[in-house]
C-alpha positions as CSV (number, residue, x, y, z in Angstrom):
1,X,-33.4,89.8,105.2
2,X,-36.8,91.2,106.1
3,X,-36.4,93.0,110.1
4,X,-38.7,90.3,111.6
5,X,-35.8,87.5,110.6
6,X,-33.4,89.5,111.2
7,X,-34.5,90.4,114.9
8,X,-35.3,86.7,115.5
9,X,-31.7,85.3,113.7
10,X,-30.1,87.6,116.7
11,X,-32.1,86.7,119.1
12,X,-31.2,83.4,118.4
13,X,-26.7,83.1,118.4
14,X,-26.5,85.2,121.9
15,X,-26.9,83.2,125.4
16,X,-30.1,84.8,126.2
17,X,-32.0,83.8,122.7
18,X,-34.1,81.0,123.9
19,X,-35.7,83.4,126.2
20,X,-35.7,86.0,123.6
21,X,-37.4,83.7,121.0
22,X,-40.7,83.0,123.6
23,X,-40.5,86.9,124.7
24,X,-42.1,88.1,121.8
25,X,-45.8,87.1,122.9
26,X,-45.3,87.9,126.8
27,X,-43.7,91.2,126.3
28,X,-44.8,94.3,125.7
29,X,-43.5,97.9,125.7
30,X,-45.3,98.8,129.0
31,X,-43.8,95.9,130.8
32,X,-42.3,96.4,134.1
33,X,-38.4,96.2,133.7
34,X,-36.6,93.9,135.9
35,X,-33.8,94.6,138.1
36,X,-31.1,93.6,135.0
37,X,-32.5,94.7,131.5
38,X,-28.7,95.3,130.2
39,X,-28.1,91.6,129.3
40,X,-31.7,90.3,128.3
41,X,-33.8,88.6,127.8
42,X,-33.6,89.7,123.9
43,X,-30.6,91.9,123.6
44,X,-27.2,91.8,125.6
45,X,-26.0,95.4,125.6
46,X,-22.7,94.1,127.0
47,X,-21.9,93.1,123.4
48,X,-21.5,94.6,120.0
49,X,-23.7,92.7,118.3
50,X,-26.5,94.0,121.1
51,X,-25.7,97.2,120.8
52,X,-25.3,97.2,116.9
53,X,-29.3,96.7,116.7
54,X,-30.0,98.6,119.6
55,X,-28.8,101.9,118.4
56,X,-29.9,100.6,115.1
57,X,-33.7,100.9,116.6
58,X,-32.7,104.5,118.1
59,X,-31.7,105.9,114.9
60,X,-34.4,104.7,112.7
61,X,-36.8,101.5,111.9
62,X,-35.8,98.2,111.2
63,X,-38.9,98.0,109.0
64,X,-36.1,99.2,106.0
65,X,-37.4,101.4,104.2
66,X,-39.5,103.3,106.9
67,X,-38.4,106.8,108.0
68,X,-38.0,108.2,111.1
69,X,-38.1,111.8,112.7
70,X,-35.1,113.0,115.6
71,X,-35.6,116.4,116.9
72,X,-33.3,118.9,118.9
73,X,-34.3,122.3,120.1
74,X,-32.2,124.9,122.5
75,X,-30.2,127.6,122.4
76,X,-26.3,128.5,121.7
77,X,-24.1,130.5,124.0
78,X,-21.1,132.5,123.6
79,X,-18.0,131.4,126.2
80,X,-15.4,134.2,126.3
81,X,-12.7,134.6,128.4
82,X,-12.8,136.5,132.0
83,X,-17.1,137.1,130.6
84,X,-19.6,135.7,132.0
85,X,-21.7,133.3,129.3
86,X,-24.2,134.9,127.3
87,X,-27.2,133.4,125.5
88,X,-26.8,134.1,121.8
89,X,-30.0,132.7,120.0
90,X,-32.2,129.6,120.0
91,X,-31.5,126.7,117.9
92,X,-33.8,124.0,116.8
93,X,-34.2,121.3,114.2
94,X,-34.8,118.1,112.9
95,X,-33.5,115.3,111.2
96,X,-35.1,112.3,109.7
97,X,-33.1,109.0,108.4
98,X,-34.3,105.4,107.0
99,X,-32.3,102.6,107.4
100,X,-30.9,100.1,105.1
101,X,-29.1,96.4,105.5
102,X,-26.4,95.9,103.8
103,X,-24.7,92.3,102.4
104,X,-21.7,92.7,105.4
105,X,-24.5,92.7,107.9
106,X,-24.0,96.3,108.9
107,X,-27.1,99.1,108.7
108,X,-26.7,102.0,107.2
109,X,-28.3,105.2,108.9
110,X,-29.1,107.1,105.6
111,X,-29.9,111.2,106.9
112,X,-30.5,114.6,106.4
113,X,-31.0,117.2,109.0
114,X,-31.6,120.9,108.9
115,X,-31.2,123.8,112.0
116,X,-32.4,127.4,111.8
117,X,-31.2,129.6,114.4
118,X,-34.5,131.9,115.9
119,X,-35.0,134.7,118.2
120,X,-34.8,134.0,122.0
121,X,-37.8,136.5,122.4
122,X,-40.2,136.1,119.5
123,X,-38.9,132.6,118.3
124,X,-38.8,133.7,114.9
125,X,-36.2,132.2,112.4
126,X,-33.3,134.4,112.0
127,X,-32.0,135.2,108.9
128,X,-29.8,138.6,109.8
129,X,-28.1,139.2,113.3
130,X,-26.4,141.7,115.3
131,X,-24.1,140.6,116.5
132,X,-23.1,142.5,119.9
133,X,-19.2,142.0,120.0
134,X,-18.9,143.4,116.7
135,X,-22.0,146.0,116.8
136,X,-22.8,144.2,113.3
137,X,-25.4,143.1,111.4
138,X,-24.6,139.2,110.0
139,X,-26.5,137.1,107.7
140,X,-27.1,133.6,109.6
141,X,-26.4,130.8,107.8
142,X,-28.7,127.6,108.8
143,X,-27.4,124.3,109.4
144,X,-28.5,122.2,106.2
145,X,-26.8,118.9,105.8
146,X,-27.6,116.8,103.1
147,X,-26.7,114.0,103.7
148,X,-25.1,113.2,106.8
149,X,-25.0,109.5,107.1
150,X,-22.9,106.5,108.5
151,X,-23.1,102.9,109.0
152,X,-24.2,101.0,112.6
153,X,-21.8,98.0,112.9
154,X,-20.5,95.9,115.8
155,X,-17.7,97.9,116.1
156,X,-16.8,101.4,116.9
157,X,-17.1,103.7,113.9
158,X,-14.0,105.3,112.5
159,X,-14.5,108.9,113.3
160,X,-15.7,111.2,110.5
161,X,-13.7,112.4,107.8
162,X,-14.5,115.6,107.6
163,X,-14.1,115.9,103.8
164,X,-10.6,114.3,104.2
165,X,-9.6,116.7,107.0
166,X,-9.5,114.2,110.0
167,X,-6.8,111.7,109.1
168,X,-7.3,109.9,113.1
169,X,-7.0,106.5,112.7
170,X,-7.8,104.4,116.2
171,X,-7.9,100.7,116.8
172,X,-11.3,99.4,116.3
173,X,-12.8,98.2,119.5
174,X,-16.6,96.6,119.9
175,X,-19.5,98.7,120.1
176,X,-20.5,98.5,123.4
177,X,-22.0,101.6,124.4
178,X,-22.3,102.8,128.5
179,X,-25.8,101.7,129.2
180,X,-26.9,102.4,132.8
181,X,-30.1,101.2,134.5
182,X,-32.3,103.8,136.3
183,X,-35.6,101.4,137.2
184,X,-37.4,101.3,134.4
185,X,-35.3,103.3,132.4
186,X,-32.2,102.9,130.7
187,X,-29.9,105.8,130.6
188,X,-26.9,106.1,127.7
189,X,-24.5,108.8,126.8
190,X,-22.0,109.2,123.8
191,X,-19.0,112.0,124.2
192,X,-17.0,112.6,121.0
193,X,-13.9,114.7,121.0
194,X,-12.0,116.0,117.5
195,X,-9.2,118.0,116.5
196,X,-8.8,118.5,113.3
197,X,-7.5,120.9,110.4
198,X,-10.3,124.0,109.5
199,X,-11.7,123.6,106.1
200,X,-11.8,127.4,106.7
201,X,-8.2,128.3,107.0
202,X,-7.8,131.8,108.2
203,X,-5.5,133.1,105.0
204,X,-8.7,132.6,102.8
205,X,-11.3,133.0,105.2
206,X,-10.1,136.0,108.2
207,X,-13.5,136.8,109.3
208,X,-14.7,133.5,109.1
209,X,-12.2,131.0,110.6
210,X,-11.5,130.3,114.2
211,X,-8.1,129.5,113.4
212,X,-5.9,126.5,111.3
213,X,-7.6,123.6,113.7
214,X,-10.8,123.1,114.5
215,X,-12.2,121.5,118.2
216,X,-15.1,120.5,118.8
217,X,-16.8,118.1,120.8
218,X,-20.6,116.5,120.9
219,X,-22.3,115.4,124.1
220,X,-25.3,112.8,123.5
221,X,-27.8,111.6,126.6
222,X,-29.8,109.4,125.7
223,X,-32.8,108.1,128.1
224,X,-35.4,105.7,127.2
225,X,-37.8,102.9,128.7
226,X,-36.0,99.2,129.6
227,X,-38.8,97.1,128.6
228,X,-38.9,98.6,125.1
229,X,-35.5,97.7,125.1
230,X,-36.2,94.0,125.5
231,X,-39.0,94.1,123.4
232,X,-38.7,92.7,120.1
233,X,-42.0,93.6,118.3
234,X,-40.1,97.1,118.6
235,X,-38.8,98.0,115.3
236,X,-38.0,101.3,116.0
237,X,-37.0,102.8,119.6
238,X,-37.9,106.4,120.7
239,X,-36.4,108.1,123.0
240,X,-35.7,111.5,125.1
241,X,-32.6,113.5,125.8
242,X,-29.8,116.4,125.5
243,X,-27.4,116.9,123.0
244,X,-24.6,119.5,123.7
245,X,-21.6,120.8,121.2
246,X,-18.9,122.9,122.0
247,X,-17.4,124.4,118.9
248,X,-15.5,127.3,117.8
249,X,-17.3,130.7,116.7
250,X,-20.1,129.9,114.1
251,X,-18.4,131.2,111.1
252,X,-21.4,133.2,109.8
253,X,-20.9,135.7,113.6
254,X,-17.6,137.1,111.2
255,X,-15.6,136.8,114.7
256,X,-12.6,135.3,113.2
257,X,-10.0,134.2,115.7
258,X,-11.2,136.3,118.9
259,X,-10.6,133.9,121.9
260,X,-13.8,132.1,123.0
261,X,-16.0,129.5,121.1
262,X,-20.0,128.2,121.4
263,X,-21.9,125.6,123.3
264,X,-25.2,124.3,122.1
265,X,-27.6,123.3,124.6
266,X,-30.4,121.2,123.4
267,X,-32.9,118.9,124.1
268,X,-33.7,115.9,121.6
269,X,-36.0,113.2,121.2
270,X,-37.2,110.6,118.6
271,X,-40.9,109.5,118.2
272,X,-42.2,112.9,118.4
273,X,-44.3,114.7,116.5
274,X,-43.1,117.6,115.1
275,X,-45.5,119.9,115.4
276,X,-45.4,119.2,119.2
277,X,-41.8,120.4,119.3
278,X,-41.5,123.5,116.9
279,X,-43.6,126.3,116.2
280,X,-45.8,126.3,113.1
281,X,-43.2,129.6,111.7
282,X,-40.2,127.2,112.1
283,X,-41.8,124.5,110.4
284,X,-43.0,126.7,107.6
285,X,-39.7,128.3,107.2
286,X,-38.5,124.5,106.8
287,X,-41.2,123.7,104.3
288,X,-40.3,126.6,102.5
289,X,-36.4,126.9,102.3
290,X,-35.9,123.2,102.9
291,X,-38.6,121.3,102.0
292,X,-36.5,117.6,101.2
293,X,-35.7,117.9,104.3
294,X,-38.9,116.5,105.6
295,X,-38.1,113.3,103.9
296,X,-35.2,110.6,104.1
297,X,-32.8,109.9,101.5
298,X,-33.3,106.7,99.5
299,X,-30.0,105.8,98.4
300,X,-26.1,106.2,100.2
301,X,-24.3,109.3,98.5
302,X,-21.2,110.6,99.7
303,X,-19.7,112.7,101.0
304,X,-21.1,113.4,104.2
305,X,-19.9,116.6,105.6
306,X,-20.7,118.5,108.7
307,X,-21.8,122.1,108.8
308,X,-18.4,124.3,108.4
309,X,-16.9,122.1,105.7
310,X,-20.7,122.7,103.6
311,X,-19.9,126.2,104.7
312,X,-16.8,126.3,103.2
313,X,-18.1,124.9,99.6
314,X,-21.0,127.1,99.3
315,X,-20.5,130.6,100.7
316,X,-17.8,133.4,100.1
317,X,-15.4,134.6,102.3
318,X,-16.6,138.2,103.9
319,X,-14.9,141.5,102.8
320,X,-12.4,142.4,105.8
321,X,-13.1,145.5,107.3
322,X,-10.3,148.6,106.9
């Protein structure tokens, strides 16, 4: 199904698709937003189905085959006990995903993303460290997963496997995500929260691993204009927001299981242009050492794997100091 029928066939089976069928030649994206933009006139963010196509839009283009660019940039911060937090190093990135349908009805988000830590100062892209609880140098280890993707259904996803590592299993419950008005805006925010065993376990990996379970937890805010929303000649949705994590010590700082952890603080956006975002030394870096990274992948491979289980398949555990 081509995105133009499949926007109108939705439209069409909630309680608000007559007006959503006759909104596509009065609307546009600058439209003034009403005082309730949550349940129409085209999509009705109170259900799954809404919400399924909404954040569909958000994480790519329902022209299939079409890519699309998300960006984050910030900084990470060291949180110790009884210290105050310290500002470690910048951190910045991008990601870019095109979307397939599949038979079930569901989207896949196909996506790869790439971060390079840089130099609060000079903003150049790090590639050693000194790491000042250790007084040593470290080789930084970028953030480089390929792929990273999931599918956009009218339910909740199950959360990630992790390589096998998270066995959770919760009841599956609609996808209705906690859209708030603001005016013209609409404002959204997604909180995920994981325990689960280390794929760096610290009897092969001392310098390296945090502990036998890892925690971590994303933060998402997501802000974005109500009329494109409720505009159905929209394909694709941009918006602008933060993303936080809080996660144990990046394995790559060699702090094994000293108490503390990080928190990324970032902002991130879609429908930006890249340039606009990151320097010209970040993006060259990128180019160079990453350079499929500036393109979507074409076709669902598993598995999908986060940052410290990619960590522990491709580096080597770090000679422990006498």
């Amino acid at each position: 199904m081509q995105r133009r029928e499949l926007l109108k066939s939705f439209a069409s089976v909630g309680a608000f698709g007559a007006a959503a069928m006759s909104l596509g030649a009065a609307s546009n994206a600058a439209a003034k937003a009403s005082d309730d933009m949550l349940r129409g006139p085209f999509l009705d963010l109170t259900t799954g189905k809404g919400n399924k196509l909404a954040y569909a839009r958000m994480q790519g283009d329902l022209e299939f085959g079409v890519q699309r660019h998300g960006w984050f940039r910030g900084y990470v911060t060291a949180v110790r006990p009884n210290a105050k937090i310290e500002d470690l190093f910048g951190f910045e990135g991008f990601g870019v995903a095109r979307l397939e349908q599949r038979p079930d009805g569901s989207i896949a988000r196909l996506l790869r993303e790439v971060g390079v830590y840089t130099d609060l100062r000079s903003g150049e892209v790090l590639e050693e460290w000194r790491n000042p609880f250790l007084n040593e140098t470290v080789r930084v280890v970028p953030v480089a997963n390929d792929p990273f993707n999931f599918v956009i259904e009218e339910y909740f996803p199950e959360p990630p496997t992790y390589g096998g590592l998270n066995q959770e299993k919760p009841p599956r419950i609609p996808f209705v995500l906690p859209w708030r008005q603001r005016g013209d805006w609409l404002d959204m925010e997604i909180h995920i929260h994981l325990l689960y065993p280390n794929a760096l376990q610290p009897d092969k990996w001392p310098r390296e691993s945090a502990g036998p379970m890892a925690r971590v937890s994303e933060f998402f805010a997501h802000h974005l204009p109500a009329a494109d929303m409720q505009n159905p000649d929209l394909t694709s949705l941009n918006y602008h927001g933060v993303w936080n994590r809080v996660t144990p010590w990046l394995p790559w700082m060699l702090m094994g299981q000293q108490p503390g952890h990080c928190q990324y603080f970032c902002f991130m956006g879609k429908g930006d242009d890249l340039e606009r975002v990151h320097s010209r030394a970040v993006l060259d870096y990128i180019e160079k050492n990453y350079p499929t990274y500036f393109d979507a992948p074409t076709e669902w491979v598993d598995p999908s794997l986060s940052s410290i289980e990619r960590y522990a398949l491709e580096q080597q555990p770090a000679p422990v100091n006498d």
